[in-house]
PLY file of the C-alpha trace (Angstrom):
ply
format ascii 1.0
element vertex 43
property float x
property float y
property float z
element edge 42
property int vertex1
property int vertex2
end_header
-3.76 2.87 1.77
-4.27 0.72 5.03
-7.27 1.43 5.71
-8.77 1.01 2.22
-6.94 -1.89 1.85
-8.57 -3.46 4.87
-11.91 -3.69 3.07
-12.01 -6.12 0.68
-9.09 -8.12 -2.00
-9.76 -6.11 -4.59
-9.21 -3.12 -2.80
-5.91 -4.45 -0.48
-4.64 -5.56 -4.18
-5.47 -1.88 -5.32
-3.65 -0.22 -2.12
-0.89 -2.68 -2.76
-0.37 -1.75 -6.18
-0.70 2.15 -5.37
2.58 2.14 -2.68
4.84 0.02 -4.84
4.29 2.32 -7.59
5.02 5.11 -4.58
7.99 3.36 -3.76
9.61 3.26 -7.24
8.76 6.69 -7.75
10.63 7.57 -4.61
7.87 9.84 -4.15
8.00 11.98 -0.06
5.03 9.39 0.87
7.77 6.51 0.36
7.61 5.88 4.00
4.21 5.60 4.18
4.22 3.41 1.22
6.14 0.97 3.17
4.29 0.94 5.77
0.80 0.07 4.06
2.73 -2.79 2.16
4.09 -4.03 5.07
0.53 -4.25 6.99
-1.51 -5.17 3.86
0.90 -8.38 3.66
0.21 -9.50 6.53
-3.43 -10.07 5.96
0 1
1 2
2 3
3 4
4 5
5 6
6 7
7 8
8 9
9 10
10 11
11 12
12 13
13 14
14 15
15 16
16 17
17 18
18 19
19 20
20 21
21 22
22 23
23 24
24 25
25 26
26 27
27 28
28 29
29 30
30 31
31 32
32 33
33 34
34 35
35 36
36 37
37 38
38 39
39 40
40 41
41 42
């Protein structure tokens, strides 16, 4: 998700979208989930 989400808005948006759904799903890629929303926000 960070690395796609690098590429363009629409994309980060997309990425950024994709681990909060991860997140609430409390799925075993949580952590990296948090991760990719921590880095994509800071763009």
């Amino acid at each position: 998700m960070r690395q796609i989400g690098k590429r363009d808005e629409a994309l980060r948006r997309a990425a950024l979208v994709t681990a909060a759904r991860l997140l609430e799903e409390r799925s075993q890629a949580a952590w990296a989930a948090r991760d990719a929303i921590a880095e994509l926000q800071r763009l």
